[in-house]
C-alpha positions in Angstrom: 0.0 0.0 0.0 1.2 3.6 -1.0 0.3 7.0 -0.9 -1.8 8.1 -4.2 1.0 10.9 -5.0 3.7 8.6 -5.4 1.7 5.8 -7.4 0.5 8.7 -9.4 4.2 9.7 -10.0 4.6 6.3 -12.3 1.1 5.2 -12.8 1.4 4.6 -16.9 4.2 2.3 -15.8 1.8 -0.2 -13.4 1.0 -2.4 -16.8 4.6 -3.3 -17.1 5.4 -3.8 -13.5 2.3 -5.6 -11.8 1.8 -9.2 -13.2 -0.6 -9.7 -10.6 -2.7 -8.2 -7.9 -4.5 -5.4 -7.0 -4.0 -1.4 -7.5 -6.3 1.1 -6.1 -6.4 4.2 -5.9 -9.4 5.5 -4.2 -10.7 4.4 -1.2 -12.5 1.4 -1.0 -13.8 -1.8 1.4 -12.6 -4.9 0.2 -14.7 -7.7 1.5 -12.3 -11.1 -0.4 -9.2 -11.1 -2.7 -8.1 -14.2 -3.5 -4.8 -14.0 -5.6 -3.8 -17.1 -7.8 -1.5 -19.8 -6.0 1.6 -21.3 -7.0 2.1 -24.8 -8.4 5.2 -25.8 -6.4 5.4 -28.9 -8.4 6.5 -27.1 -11.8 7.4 -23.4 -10.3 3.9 -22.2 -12.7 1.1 -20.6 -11.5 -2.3 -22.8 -11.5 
């Protein structure tokens, strides 16, 4: 979690950077996130 200013500061660069997850940038309640788990068998994600 960061301040808005900075994430603003290199926001058009977020496509390149974040794989996976979650950005906001307004407050909000999140009731679940439930990210993707890793398949430790072959190193990939499922």
């Amino acid at each position: 979690m960061d301040t808005e200013e900075k994430i603003s500061r290199f926001v058009h660069e977020l496509d390149e950077l974040i794989t996976e997850g979650l950005v906001i940038l307004d407050p909000v309640q999140v009731y679940r996130y439930v990210g993707r788990q890793r398949d430790t068998r072959r190193g990939k994600n499922t």
